[in-house]
N, C-alpha and C positions, 0 to 999 in steps of 0.2 A: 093661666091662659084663659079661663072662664070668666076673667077680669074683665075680657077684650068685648064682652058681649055686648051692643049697644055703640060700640068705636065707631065714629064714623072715617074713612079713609078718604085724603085728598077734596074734603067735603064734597062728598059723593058717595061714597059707599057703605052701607051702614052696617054693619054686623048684628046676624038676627040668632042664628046659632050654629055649636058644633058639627061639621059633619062627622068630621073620624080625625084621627091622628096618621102619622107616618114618620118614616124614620126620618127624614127632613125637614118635618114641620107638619103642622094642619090645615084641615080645610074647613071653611066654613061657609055657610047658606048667609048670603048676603044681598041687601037691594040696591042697584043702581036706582037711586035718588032723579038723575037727572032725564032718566030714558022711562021710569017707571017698571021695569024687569029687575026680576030677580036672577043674579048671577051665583058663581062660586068664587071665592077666593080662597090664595092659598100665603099660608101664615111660614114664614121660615123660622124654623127652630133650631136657634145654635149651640150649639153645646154650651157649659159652662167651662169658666175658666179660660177661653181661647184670650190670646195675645191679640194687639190689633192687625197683625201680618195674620193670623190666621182668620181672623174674624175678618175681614176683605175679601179672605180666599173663601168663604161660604157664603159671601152676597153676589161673588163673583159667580159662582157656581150656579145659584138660583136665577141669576142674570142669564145666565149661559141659558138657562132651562125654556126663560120667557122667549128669549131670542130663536132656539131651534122652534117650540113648539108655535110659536107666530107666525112663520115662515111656515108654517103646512095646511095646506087645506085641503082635508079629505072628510068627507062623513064618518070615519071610523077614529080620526085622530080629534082629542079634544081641543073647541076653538079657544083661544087665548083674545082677548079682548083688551086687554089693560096691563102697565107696568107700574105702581105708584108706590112710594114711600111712607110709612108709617115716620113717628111721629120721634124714633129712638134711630131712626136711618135704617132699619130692615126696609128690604121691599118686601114685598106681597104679588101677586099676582092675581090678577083678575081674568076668571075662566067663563065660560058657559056654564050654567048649571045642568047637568044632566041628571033626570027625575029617573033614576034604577041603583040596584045595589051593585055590588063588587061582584066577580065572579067566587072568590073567597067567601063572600057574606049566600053568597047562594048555595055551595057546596056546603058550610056549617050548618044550614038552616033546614036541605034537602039530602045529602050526601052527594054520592057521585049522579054522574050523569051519564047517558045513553052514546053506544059511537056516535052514530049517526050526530044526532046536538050536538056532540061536542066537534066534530068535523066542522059545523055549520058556523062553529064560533071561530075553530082555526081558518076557516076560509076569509072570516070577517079581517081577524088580526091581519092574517097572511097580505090582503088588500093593502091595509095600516101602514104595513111593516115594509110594503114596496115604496110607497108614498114618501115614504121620509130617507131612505134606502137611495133613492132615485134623487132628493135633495141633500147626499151627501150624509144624512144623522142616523147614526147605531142608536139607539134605545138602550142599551145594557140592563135593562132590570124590568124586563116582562117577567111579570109573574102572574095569578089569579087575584092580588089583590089592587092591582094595577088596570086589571079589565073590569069596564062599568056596563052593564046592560041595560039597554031601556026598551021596552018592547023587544022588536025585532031588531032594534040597531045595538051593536059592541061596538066600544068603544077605548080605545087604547088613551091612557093618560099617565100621567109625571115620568115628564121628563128631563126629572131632576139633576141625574147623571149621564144624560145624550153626551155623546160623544159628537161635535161638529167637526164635519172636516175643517180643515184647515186652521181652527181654533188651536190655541196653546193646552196643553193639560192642564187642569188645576188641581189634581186629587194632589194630596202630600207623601212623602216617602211613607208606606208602609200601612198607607188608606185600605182598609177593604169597601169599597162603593158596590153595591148591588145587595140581593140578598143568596146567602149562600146556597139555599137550595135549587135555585134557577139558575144561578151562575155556570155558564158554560166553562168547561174543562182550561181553555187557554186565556182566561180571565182566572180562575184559580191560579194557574201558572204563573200569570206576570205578562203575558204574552201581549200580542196587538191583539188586541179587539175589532173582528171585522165583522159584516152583516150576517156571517155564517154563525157568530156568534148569539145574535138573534133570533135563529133560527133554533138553536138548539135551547135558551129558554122558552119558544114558542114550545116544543117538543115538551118540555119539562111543565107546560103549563097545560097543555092540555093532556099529558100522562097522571097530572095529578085530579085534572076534572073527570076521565073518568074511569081512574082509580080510586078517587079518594084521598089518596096521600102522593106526598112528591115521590119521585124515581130513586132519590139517595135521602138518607134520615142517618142522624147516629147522635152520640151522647150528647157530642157538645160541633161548635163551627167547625175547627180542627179533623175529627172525625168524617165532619161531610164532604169538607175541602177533598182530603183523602180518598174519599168513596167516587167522587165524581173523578178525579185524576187518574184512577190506579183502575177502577172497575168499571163493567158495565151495569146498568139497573138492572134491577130484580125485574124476570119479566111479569108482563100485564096481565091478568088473569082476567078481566073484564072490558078489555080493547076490542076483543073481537076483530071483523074487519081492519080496526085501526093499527094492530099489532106491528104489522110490518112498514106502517107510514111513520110511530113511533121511534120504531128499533133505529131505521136510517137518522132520523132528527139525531136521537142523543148519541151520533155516533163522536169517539171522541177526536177522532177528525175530521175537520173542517171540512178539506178537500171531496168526502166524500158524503156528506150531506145533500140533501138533493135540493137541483134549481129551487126556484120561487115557480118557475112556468111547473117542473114537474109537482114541486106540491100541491099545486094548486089543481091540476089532473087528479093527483089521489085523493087528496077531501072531497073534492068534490063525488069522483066513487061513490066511498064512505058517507056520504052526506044525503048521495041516492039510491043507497041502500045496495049497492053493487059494491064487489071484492075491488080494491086497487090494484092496480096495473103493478106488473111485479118487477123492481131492479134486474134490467140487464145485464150488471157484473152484482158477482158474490164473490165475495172471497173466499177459496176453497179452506176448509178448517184445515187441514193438513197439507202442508205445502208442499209442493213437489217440483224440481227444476224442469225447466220448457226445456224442449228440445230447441235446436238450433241449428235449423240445415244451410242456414248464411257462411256460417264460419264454425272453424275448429274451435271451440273450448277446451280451457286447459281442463281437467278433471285430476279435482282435489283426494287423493286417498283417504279415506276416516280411517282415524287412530286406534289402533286395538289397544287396551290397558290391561295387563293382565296384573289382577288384586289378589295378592295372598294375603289373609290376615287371620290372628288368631280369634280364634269364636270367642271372646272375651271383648273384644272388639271392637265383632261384625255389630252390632246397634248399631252402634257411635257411627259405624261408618256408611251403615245406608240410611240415617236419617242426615249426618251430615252431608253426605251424594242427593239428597233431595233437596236441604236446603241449598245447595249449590244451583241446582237443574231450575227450580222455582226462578231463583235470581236472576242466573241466564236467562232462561224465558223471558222473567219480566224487561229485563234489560234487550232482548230482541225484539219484542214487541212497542219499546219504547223508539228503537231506531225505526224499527218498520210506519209508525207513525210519522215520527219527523219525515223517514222517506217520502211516505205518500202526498204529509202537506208541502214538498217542494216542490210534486209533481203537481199537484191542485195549483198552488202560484204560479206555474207556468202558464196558464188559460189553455185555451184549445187546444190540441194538438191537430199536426198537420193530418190530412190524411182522414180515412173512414175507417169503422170497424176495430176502433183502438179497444186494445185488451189489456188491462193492469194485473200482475200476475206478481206475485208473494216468491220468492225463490228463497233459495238456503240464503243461509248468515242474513237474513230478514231484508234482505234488499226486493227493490221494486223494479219488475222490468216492463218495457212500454212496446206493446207490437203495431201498428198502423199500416193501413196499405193508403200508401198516396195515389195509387194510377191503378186502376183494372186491367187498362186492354195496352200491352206496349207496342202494338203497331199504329194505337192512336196520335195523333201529334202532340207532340210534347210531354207522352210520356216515355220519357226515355230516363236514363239513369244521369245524366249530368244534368240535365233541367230540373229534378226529383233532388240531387242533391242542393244547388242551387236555393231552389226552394226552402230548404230547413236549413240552409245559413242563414239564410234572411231573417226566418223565423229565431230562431236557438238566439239572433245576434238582436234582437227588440225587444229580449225577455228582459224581467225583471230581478234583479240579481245575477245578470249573467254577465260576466267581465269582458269575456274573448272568447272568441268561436275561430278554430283556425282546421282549413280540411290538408288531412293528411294525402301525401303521393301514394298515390296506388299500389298496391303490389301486387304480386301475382301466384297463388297459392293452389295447389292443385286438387282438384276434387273441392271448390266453391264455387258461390256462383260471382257474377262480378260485381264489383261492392266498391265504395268508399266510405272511410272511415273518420270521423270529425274528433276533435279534442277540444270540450269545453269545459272552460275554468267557471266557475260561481263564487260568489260570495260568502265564508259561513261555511256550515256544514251542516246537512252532509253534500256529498259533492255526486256531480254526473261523471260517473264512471265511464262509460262507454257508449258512443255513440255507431251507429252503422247505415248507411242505406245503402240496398242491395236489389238485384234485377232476380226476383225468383222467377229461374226459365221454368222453374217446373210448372207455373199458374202464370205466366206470362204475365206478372205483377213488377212493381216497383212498390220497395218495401221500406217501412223506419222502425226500427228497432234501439233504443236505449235503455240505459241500468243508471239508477241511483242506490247510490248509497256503499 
């Protein structure tokens, strides 16, 4: 690759030296000939041994990269200037050169950094990350080696592995694309990759500027893959202020990561040396069923087991009752996830004052008041229900929305009740909207899972 020093490209660009390597290839410090400025170019590096169907699929891929990253102009995203062909049919790409190091080469050099700073830098990205967000393209592999500083300006680059909308996939069965340490939970999975998913290698990138180290670490990818799926990070002991703008980023679901408007409130806090604004829902650590004065719930008896065993035994049998209980947990904790991201896919829900609440067997139930005053017009209970057909029947993944005939049950208040089917699983169990006479409200209440 040192070979290439002096190369000129498309006679025009002449290669003057190394900047760094990457996992997709290098860049190098190079002069546009014809304008007199010095640029960056970027060298694609293909693995050995590919076929020529796979060796397409990595020019196509860098193509992909010049294509998103041309399409954006923002001071924080790097400008793309050129597409040209070397002399073997790689392309190259021809960048701005920007005169600062990596966020990586600065953390190696200095260690961690300060909240406050590093706020200052997520506020930068955050800008970045809307810009191309707003033109459709996921990033997938923000990391610290990915951000270039120059003075005061941060700068987000390669975007080797963007995701465009509406583009075909190119990665191959069984690709890992990104780097495993920033890689968001539902990219380890397999899952779609959506802007949320960006959000939580932002999280992962400024927990590691200033921490020092990333959120998850282990022996080998495998291990990390694992730690980001299964666990939460180890918390920050040097976030400070930043702690709790962290904690929501790497949360491992999607749906409940915060807006881009709400991050952008809390950095900036943090950035002016004030505490952030604190999430309006927590999920209670221990979960407890809501009460429910709309309707009769059936109520589930817990099982009493009664264990006789000989003291020869009792080990084996409450470490094996622990590894039971662990598993469960893990396996309700995994539904209550999926739950939540069905309910984040729905967008907004009707209504104000909506409360998501953790109930037994890890389901998620949704409270909302659509109408304050029902002597106002139109809030009545057949326009309120009205309303969340329309709604339930525009969602995405929702098949049919059909409302049941009324009935009439003694000691509730008056109510109808909807049956919607979805896509997948898990599914929306129960739907209701109800006239609470006791706060003279119009209510919605639903259960996934």
């Amino acid at each position: 690759m040192a070979d290439a020093e002096g190369q000129v490209l498309a006679d025009r660009y002449r290669l003057v030296s190394l900047l760094g390597r990457g996992g997709m290839g290098a860049v190098w410090r190079a002069r546009d000939e014809q304008l007199g400025r010095e640029v960056a170019v970027k060298e694609l590096r293909l693995p050995e041994q590919l076929d020529d169907a796979a060796r397409r699929t990595w020019i196509a891929r860098l193509d992909r990269e010049a294509r998103a990253a041309a399409g954006l102009r923002h001071p924080g995203i790097v400008t793309v200037h050129d597409r040209v062909a070397g002399d073997d049919g790689r392309p190259w790409i021809v960048m701005e050169l920007v005169r600062g190091r990596s966020l990586d080469d600065l953390l190696k050099a200095e260690g961690r950094l300060p909240p406050a700073r590093v706020a200052q830098i997520g506020l930068h990205l955050l800008d970045a990350l809307r810009a191309a967000h707003q033109a459709g393209i996921t990033h997938r592999d923000i990391k610290p080696a990915n951000v270039l500083l120059e003075d005061d300006r941060v700068v987000l680059t390669d975007f080797g592995i963007a995701a465009v909308e509406g583009d075909a996939t190119l990665t191959g069965t069984g690709a890992v694309l990104g780097t495993p340490a920033y890689m968001s939970p539902e990219q380890v999975r397999g899952e779609e990759v959506t802007a949320a998913a960006d959000l939580w290698s932002l999280g992962a990138t400024l927990y590691t500027a200033v921490e020092g180290r990333p959120p998850f670490e282990g022996a080998g990818t495998g291990a990390v893959f694992i730690a980001i799926a299964t666990q939460d990070p180890t918390p920050p002991v040097h976030a400070g202020p930043l702690e709790p703008v962290l904690r929501t980023l790497l949360d491992r679901t999607p749906s409940r990561r915060p807006t881009p408007d709400r991050l952008h409130t809390q950095l900036t806090a943090v950035a002016q040396g004030r505490p952030p604004e604190q999430p309006t829902l927590v999920q209670p650590p221990v979960p407890q069923p809501p009460q429910r004065p709309a309707r009769t719930r059936k109520v589930k008896k817990a099982a009493f087991i009664a264990l006789a065993a000989v003291a020869a035994t009792l080990t084996l049998t409450v470490a094996t009752g622990w590894v039971v209980n662990e598993f469960q947990g893990w396996q309700g904790n995994r539904r209550y996830e999926a739950n939540m991201d069905t309910v984040g896919g729905l967008g907004t829900i009707p209504g104000s004052s909506t409360e998501l609440t953790r109930t037994y067997k890890d389901t998620v139930e949704v409270d909302s008041t659509l109408c304050e005053d029902t002597s106002a017009p139109g809030c009545n209970l057949q326009a309120q229900v009205d309303t969340v057909l329309t709604w339930f029947r525009t969602r995405n993944g929702v098949r049919s929305v059909l409302l049941q005939p009324p009935t009439e049950e003694p000691n509730t208040y008056p109510s109808r009740s909807l049956t919607v089917l979805t896509e997948g699983s898990p599914k929306i169990t129960e739907v209701i909207v109800y006239d609470n006479e006791h706060t003279d409200k119009i209510m919605l209440s639903f259960t996934v899972g």
